[in-house]
GUGU-313146 format. One record per atom (N, C-alpha, C): y, z, x negated. Coordinates in steps of 0.05 Angstrom, whole numbers, plus 5000, padded with zeros to 4 digits. Atoms other than C-alpha are relative to their C-alpha. Last residue first. Example, Ala and Ser with C-alpha at 12.3 -4.5 7.8 and 13.67 -1.06 7.14 Angstrom:
// residues 2
    yy    zz    xx
  4976  4999  5016
  4979  5143  4727
  5022  5014  5015
  4976  5000  4982
  4910  5156  4754
  5024  5000  4982
END
This chain:
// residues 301
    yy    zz    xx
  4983  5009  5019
  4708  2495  8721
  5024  5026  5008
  5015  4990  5024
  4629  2510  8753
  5031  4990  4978
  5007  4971  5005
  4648  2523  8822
  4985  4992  4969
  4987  4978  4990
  4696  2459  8832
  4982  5020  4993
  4974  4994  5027
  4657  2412  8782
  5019  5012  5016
  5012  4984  5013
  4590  2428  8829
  5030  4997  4977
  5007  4972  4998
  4631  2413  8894
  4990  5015  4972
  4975  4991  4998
  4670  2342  8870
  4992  5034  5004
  4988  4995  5019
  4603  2319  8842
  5024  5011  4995
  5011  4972  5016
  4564  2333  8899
  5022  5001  4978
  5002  4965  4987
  4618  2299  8945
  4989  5015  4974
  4974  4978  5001
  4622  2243  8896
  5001  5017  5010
  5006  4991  5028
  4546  2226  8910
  5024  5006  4986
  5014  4971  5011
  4553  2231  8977
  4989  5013  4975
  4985  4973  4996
  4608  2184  8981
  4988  5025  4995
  4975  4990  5007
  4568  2135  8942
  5021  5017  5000
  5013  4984  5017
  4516  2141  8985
  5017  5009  4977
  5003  4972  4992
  4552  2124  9047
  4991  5013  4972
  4979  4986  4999
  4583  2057  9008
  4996  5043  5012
  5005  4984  5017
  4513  2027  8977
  5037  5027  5012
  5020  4996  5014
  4518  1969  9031
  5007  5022  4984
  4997  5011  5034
  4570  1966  9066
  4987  5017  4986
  4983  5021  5011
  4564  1956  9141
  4994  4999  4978
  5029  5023  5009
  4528  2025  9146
  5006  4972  5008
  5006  5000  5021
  4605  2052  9152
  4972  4987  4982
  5009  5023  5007
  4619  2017  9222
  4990  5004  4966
  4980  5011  5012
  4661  2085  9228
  4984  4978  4989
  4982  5011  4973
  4592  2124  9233
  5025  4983  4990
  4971  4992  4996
  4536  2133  9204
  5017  4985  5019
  4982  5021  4983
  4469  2142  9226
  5026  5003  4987
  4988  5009  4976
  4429  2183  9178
  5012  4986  5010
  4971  5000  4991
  4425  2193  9105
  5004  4998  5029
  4994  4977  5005
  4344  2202  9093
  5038  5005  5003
  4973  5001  5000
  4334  2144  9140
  5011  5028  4991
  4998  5030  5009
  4254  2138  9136
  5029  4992  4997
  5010  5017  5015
  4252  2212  9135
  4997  4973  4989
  5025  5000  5009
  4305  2230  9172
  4981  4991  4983
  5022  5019  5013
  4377  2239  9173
  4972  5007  5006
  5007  4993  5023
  4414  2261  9235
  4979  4997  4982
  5015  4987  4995
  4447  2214  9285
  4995  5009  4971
  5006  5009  4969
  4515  2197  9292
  4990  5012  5003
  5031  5017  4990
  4535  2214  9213
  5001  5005  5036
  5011  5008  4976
  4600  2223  9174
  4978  4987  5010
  5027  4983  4986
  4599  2230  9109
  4995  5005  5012
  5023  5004  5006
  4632  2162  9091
  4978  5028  5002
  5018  5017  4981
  4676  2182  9140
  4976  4990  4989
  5014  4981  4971
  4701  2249  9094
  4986  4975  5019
  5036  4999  5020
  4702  2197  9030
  4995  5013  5026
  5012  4995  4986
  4773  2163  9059
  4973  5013  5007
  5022  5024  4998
  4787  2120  8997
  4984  5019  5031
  4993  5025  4979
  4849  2163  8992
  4979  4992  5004
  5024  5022  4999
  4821  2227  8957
  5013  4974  5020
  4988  5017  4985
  4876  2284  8930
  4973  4972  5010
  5003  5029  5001
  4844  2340  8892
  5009  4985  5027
  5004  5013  4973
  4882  2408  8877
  4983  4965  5002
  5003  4988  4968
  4861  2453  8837
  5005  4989  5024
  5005  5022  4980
  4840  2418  8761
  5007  5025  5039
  5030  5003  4985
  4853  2475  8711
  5008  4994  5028
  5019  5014  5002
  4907  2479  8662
  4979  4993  5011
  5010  4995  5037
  4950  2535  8681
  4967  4993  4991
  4976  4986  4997
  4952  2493  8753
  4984  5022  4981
  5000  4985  5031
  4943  2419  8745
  5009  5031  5013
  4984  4978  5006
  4946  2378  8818
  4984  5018  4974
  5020  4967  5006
  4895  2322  8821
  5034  5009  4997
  4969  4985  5019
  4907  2248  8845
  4986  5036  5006
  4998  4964  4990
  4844  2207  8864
  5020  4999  4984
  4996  4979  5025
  4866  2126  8849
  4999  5031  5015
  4978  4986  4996
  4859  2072  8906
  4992  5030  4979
  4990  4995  5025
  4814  2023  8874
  5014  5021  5010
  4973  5011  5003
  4756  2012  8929
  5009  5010  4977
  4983  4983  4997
  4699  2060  8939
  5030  4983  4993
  5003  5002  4970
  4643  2005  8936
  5023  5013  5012
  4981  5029  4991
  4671  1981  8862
  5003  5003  5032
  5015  5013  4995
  4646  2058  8835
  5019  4981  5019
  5031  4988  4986
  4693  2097  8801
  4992  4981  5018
  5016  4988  5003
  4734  2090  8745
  4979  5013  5013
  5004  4972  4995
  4797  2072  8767
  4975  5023  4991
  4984  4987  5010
  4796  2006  8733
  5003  5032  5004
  4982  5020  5008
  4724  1994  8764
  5022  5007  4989
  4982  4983  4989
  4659  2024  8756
  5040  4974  4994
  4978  5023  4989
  4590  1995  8738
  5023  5019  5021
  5000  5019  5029
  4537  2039  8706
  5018  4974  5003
  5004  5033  4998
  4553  2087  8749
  5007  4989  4977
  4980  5017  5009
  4549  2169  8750
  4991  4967  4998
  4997  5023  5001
  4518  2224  8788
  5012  4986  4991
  5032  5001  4989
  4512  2298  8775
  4992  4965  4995
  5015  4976  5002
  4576  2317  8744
  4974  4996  5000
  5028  5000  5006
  4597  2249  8740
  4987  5023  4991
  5010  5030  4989
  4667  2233  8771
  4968  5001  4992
  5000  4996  4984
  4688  2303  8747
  4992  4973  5019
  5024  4989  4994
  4671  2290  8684
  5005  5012  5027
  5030  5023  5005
  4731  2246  8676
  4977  5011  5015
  5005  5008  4967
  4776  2308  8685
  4990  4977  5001
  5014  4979  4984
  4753  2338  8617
  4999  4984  5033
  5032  4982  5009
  4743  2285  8567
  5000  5017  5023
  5004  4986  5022
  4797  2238  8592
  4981  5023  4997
  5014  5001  5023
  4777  2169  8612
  5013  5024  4982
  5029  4996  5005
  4779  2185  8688
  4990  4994  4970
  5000  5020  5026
  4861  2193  8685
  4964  4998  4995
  5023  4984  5018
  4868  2217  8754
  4993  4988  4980
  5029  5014  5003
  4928  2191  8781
  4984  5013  4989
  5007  5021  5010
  4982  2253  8790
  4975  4988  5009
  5023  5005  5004
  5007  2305  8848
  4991  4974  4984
  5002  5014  4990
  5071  2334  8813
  4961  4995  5009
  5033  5014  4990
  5080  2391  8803
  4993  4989  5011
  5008  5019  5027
  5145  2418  8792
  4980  4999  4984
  4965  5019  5013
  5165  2437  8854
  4994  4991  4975
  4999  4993  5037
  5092  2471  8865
  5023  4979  4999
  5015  4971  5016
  5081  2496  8944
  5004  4996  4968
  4993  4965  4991
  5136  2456  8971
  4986  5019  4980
  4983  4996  5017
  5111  2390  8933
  5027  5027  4993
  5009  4993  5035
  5050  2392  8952
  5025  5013  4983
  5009  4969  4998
  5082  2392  9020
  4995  5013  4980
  4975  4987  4998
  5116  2321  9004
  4997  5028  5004
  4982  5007  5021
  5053  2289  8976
  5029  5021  5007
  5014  4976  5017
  5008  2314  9034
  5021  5004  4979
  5007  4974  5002
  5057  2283  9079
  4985  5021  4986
  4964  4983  5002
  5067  2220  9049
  5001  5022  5006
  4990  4995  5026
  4985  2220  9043
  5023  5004  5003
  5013  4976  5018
  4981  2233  9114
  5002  5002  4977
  4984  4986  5003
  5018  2176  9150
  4993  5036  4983
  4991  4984  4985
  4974  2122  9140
  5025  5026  4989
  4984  5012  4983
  4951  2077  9092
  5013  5018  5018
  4967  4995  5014
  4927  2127  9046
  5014  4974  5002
  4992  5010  5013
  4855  2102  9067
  5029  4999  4986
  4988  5032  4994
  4859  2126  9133
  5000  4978  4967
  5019  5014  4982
  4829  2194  9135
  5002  4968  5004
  4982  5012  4977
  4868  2217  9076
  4969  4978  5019
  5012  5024  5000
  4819  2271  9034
  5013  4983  5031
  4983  5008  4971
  4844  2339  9016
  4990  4969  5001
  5007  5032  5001
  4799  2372  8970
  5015  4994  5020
  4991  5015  4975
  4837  2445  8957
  4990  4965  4999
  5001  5020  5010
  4805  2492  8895
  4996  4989  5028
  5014  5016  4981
  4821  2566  8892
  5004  4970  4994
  5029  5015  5011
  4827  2592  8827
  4986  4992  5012
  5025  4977  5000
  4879  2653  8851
  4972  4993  4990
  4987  4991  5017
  4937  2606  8842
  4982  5019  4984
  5005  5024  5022
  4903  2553  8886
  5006  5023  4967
  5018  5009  4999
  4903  2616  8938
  4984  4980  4977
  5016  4974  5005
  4965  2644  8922
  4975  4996  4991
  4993  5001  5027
  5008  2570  8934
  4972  5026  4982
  5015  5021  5018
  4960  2562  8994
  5010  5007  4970
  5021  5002  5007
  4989  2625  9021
  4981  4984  4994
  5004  4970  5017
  5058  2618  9012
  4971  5003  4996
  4996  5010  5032
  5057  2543  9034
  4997  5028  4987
  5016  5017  5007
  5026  2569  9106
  5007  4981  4963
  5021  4974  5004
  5073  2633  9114
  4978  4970  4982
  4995  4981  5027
  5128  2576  9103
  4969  5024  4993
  4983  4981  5001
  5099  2535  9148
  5001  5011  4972
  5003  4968  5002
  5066  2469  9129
  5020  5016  5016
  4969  4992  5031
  5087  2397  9149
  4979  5038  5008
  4998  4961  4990
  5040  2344  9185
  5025  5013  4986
  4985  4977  5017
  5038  2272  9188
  4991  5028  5011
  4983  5001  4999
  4972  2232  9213
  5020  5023  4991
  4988  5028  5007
  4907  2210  9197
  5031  4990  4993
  4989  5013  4972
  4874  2276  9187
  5007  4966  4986
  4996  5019  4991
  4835  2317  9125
  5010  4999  5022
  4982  5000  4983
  4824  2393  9095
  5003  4959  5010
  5005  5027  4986
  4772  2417  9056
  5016  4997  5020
  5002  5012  4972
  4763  2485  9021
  5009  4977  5005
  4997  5028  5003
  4732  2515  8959
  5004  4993  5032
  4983  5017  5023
  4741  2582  8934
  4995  4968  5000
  5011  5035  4993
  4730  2614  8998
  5013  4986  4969
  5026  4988  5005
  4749  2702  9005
  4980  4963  4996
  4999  4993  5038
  4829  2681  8987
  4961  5000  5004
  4999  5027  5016
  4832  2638  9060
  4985  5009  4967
  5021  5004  5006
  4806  2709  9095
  4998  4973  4987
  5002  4986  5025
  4883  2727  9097
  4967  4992  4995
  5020  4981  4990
  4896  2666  9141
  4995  5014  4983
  4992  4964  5005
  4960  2638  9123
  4979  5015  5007
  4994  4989  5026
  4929  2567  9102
  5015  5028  5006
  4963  5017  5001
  4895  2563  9168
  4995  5011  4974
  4977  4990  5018
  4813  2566  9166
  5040  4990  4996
  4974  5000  5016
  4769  2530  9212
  5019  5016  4996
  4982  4980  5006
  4704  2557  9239
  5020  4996  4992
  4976  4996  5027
  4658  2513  9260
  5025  5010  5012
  4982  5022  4988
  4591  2538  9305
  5027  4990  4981
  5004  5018  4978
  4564  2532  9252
  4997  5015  5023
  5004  4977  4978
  4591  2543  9187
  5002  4987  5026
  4976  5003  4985
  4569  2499  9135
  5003  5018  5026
  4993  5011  4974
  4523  2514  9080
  5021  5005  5006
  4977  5011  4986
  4494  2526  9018
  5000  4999  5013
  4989  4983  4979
  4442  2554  8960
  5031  4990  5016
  4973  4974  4996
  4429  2503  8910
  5004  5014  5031
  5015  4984  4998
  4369  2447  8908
  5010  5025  5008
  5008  4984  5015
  4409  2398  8889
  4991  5026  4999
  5005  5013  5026
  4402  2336  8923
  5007  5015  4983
  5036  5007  4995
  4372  2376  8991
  5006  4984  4973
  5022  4977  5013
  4434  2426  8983
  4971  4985  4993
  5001  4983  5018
  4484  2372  8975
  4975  5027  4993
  5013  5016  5025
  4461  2333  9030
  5002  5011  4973
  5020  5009  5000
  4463  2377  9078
  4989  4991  4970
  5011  4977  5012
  4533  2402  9055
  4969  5005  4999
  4990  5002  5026
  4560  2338  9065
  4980  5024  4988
  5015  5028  5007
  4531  2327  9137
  5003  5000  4965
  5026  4997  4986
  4562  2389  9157
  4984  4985  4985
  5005  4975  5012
  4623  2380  9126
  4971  5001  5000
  4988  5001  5033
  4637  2309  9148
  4979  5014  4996
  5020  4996  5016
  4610  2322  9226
  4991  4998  4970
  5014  4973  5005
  4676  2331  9257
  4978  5008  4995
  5028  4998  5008
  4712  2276  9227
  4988  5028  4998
  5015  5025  4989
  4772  2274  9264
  4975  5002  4985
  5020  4995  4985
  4789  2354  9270
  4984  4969  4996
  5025  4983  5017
  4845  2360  9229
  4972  4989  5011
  5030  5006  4993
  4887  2310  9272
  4984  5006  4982
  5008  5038  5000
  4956  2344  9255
  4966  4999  5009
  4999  5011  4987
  4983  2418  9249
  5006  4972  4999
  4967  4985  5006
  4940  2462  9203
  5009  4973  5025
  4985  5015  4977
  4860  2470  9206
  5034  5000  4997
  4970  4983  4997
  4828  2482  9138
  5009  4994  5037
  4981  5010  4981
  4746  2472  9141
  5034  5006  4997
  4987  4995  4984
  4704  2513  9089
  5026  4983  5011
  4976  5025  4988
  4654  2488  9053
  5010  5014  5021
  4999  5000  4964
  4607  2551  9035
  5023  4980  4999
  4979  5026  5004
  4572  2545  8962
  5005  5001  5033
  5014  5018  4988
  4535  2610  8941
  5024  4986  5018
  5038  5000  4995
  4550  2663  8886
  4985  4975  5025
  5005  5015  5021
  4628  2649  8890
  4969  4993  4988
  5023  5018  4982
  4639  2684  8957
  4991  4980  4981
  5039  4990  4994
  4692  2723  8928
  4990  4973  4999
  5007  5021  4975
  4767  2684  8901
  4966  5010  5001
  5022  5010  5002
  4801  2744  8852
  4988  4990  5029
  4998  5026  4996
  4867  2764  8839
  4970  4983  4997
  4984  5006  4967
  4873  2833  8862
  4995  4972  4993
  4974  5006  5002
  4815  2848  8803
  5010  4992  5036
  5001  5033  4998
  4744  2875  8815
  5036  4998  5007
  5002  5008  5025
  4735  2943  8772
  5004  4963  5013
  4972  4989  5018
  4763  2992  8823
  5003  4973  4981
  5008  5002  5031
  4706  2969  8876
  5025  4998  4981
  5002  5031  5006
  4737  2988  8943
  4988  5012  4970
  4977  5000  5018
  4714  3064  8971
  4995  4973  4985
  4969  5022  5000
  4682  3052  9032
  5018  4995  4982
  5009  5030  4982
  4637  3115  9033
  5028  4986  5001
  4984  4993  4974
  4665  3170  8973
  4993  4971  5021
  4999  5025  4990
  4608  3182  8919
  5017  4996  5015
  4968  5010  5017
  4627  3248  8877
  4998  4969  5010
  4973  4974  4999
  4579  3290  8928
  5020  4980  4991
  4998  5005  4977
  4520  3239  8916
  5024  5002  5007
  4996  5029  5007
  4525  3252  8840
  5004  4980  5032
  4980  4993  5012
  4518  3333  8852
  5024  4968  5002
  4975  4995  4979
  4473  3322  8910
  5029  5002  4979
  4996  5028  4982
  4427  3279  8848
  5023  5011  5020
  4980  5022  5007
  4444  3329  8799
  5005  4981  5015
  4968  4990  5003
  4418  3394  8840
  5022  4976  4981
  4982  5013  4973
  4355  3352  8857
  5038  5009  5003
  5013  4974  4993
  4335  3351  8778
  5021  4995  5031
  4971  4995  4986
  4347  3280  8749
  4989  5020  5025
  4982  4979  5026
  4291  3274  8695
  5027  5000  5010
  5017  4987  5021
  4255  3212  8733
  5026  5008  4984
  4978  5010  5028
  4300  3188  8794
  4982  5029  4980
  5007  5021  4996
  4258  3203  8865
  5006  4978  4970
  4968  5006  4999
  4290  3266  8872
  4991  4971  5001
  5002  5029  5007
  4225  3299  8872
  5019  4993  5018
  5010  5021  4986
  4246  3376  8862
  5000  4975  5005
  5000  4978  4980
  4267  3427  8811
  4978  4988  5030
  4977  4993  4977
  4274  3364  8762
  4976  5024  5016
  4969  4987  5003
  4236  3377  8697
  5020  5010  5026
  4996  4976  4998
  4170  3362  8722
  5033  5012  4998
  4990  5019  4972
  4180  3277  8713
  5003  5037  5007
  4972  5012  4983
  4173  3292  8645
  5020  5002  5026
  4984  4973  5007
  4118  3338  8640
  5032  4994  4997
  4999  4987  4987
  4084  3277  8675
  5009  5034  4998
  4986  5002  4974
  4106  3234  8640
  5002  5011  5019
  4974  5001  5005
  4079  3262  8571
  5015  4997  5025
  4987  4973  5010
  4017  3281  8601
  5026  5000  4999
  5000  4995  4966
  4012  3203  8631
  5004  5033  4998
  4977  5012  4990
  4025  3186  8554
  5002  5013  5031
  4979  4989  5022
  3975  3229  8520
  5031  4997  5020
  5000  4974  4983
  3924  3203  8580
  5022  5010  4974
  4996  5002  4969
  3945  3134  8564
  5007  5016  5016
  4975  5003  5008
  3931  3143  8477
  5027  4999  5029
  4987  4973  5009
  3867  3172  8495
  5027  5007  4997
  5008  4982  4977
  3846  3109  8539
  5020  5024  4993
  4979  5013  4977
  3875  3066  8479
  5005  5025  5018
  4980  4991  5011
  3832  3108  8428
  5024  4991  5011
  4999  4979  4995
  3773  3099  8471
  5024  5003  4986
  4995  4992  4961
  3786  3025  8485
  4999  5030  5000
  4979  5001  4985
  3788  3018  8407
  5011  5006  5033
  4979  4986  5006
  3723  3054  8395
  5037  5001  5001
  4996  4969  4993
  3691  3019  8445
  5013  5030  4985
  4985  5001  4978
  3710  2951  8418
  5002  5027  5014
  4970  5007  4999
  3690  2963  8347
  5020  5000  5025
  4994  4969  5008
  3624  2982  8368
  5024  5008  4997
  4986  4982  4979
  3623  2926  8412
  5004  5026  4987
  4975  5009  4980
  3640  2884  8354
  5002  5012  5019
  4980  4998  5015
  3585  2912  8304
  5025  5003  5022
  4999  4967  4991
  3535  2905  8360
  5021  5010  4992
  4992  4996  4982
  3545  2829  8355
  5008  5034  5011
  4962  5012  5006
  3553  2823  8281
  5005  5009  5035
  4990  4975  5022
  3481  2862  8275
  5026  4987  5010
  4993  4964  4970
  3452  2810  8343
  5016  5022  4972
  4982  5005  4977
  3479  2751  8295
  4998  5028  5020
  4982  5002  5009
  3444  2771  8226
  5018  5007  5029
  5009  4975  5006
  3372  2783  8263
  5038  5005  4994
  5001  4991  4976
  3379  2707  8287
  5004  5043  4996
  4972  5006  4988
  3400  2692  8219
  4999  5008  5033
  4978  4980  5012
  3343  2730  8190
  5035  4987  5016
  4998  4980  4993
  3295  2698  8241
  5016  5016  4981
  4995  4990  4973
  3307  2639  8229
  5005  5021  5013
  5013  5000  4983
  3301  2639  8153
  5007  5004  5029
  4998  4976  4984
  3346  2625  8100
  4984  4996  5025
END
């Protein structure tokens, strides 16, 4: 076959194809203006532009009219904890040394958003929450620590009981190592708001509350309790309430390990801590790697 027939061959195949092409683009084109007819004998219907295709302006004031301002949403239950779309730590205050670690939160919630990426924070200036405050129900996860006793009120056991009841979820964490006078007191309040409910050990080898030790993070070395050797043995205890994890108990102190001095930077992405805690080796990180795991298995159980 000759050169020039194959060269002759190729321009025929090429013309071919735009021929092909311009008859599809015209039957597109045609098929566009059909359509933009159609929409636009559409959109005619209403009387005047309403802004809503094929809703004439006498339906929109009609639909306006049956709106009433402020009226609650019908369809969201009485027993429901808001604010569930993005992660706010909220503070409790009640009467005892709430207040000792007053950069915890803060410092917690840092780190949580920068090791998972998630929408979060702490309120700043801070804000602490009593347990009778009616804005307790709008927080489904709050935080409470001291060193020393306390005791609820009644208004204050009523509305925690509601709150936990409602699918809220209480970390309480003894500032002392549950040496002190705070665990006995948490223990005996607990015991106001659920008489028979007890607060147990946390059994870390069963399938569901296990995974709360390793949502995010977990060790390849852990000790009877099941969680890392830096954190000591003292056993989390959880409250059960119709089956789902609400209250957690924390002796080992975790709020100091999130305590910081100064704030992290680059070459010290954890910061200063405090309570002689940079002493022991792997111990701040540790806490902050329970933190996440105690926040993402509260809003995702």
């Amino acid at each position: 076959m000759s050169k020039a027939w194959l060269t002759f061959a190729r321009h025929s195949l090429q013309a071919c194809l735009l021929a092909c092409s311009v008859v599809g683009l015209s039957h597109a084109l045609a098929e566009e203006e059909d359509w933009k007819a159609a929409l636009q004998e559409k959109s005619s219907d209403g009387a005047a532009d309403t802004g809503v295709l094929g809703l004439s302006a006498e339906e929109r004031e009609s639909l306006l009219s049956s709106q009433t301002d402020g009226e609650p949403d019908s369809e969201e239950p009485e027993n429901f904890v808001r604010h569930r779309r993005r992660f706010v730590m909220r503070e409790m205050k009640f009467n005892s040394d709430w207040d000792c670690d007053p950069t915890a939160v803060s410092a917690m919630v840092d780190q949580f958003k920068k090791r998972t990426g998630m929408d979060a924070q702490a309120l700043f200036p801070r804000t602490p929450l009593t347990f009778d405050d009616p804005e307790l129900f709008d927080w489904p996860y709050v935080y409470m620590t001291a060193h020393n006793s306390f005791a609820f009120t009644d208004a204050e056991i009523d509305g925690l009981k509601k709150f936990l009841d409602r699918g809220g979820f209480l970390h309480a964490d003894d500032c002392l190592y549950g040496n002190n006078a705070f665990g006995p007191s948490f223990h005996g309040e607990l015991r106001k708001v659920y008489p028979e409910n007890e607060l147990k050990a946390m059994d870390h080898e069963h399938v569901v509350y296990g995974s709360l030790l390793k949502q995010k993070y977990a060790w390849s070395v852990v000790n009877e309790r099941g969680l890392p050797q830096v954190l000591g043995s003292n056993a989390f205890e959880t409250i059960e309430v119709d089956g789902h994890l609400r209250v957690l108990y924390t002796p080992p102190d975790i709020g100091c390990m999130w305590e910081i001095s100064s704030p992290p930077t680059p070459s010290n992405p954890l910061g200063t801590g405090m309570h002689n805690m940079d002493m022991f080796p792997g111990m701040r990180e540790a806490g902050y790697r329970m933190g996440v795991n105690f926040i993402l298995y509260a809003l995702t159980h």
